[in-house]
C-alpha positions in Angstrom: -107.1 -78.7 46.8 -104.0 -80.7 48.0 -100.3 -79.2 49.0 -97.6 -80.6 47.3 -94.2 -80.2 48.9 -90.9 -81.1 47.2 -87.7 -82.1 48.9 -83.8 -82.3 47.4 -82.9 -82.5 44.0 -87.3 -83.1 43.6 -87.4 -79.2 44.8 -84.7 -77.9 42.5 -85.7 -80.0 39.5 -89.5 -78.5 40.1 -88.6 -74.8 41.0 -90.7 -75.0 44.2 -90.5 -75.6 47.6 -94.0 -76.4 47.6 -97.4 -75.7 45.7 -101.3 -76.0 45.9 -103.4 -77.5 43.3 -106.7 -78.7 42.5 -106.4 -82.1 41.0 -109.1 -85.0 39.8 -106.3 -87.9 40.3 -107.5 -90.7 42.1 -104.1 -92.1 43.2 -100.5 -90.7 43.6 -99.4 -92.0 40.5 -102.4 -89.9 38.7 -101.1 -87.1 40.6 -97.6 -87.6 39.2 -98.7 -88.1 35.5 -101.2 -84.5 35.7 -98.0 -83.1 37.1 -95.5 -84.2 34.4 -98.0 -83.4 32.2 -97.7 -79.7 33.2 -94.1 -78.7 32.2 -90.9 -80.2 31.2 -89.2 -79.3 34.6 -92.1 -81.9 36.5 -91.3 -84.5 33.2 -87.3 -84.6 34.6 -88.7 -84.3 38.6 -90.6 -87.5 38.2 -88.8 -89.0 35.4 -87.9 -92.4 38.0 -89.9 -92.8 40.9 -87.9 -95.5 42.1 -85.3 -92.7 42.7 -88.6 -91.0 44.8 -90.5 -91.4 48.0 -93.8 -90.1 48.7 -95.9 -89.3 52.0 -99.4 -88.6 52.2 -100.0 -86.3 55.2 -96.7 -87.1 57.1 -97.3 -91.0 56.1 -95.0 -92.8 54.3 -96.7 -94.4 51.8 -96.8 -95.9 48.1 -97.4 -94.6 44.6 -100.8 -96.4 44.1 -102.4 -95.2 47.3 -105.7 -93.5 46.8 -105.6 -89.7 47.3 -109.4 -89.4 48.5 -109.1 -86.8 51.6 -105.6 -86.5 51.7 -104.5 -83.0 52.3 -100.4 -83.3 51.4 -98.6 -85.0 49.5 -95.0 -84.9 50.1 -92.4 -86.1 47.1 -88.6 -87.0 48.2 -85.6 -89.3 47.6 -85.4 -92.1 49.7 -83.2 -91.4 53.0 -79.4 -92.3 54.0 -78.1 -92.5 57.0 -75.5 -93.7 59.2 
């Protein structure tokens, strides 16, 4: 089982703040297409992840990393600041 949490316009798109589900993907890309697969409301979440940002138990990290003991995966768009 892995938490997902959703941030922004990801949580409003989804419907969720967060979510738990059992999942057979091997990287966070897999992840994303079992999730768009799902409903139309993940489909327009993930429809540009160049528009998202992941982390992988409070890691920053990248799209093809491996999922293999991760515990949460957290989806967002990419910060601004000033």
């Amino acid at each position: 089982m892995i938490d997902i949490l959703y941030f922004a316009w990801v949580r409003e798109r989804v419907g969720l703040p967060r979510e738990r589900v059992e999942t057979s993907a091997a990287t966070v890309a897999d992840l994303v297409e079992e999730l768009k697969a799902r409903e139309e409301r993940y489909e327009a979440a993930f429809a540009d992840l160049r528009a998202l940002r992941v982390a992988l138990d409070q890691e920053l990290s990248e799209f093809t990393a491996p999922l293999a003991g991760v515990r949460e995966v957290a989806f967002f768009p990419p910060m601004t600041g000033g």
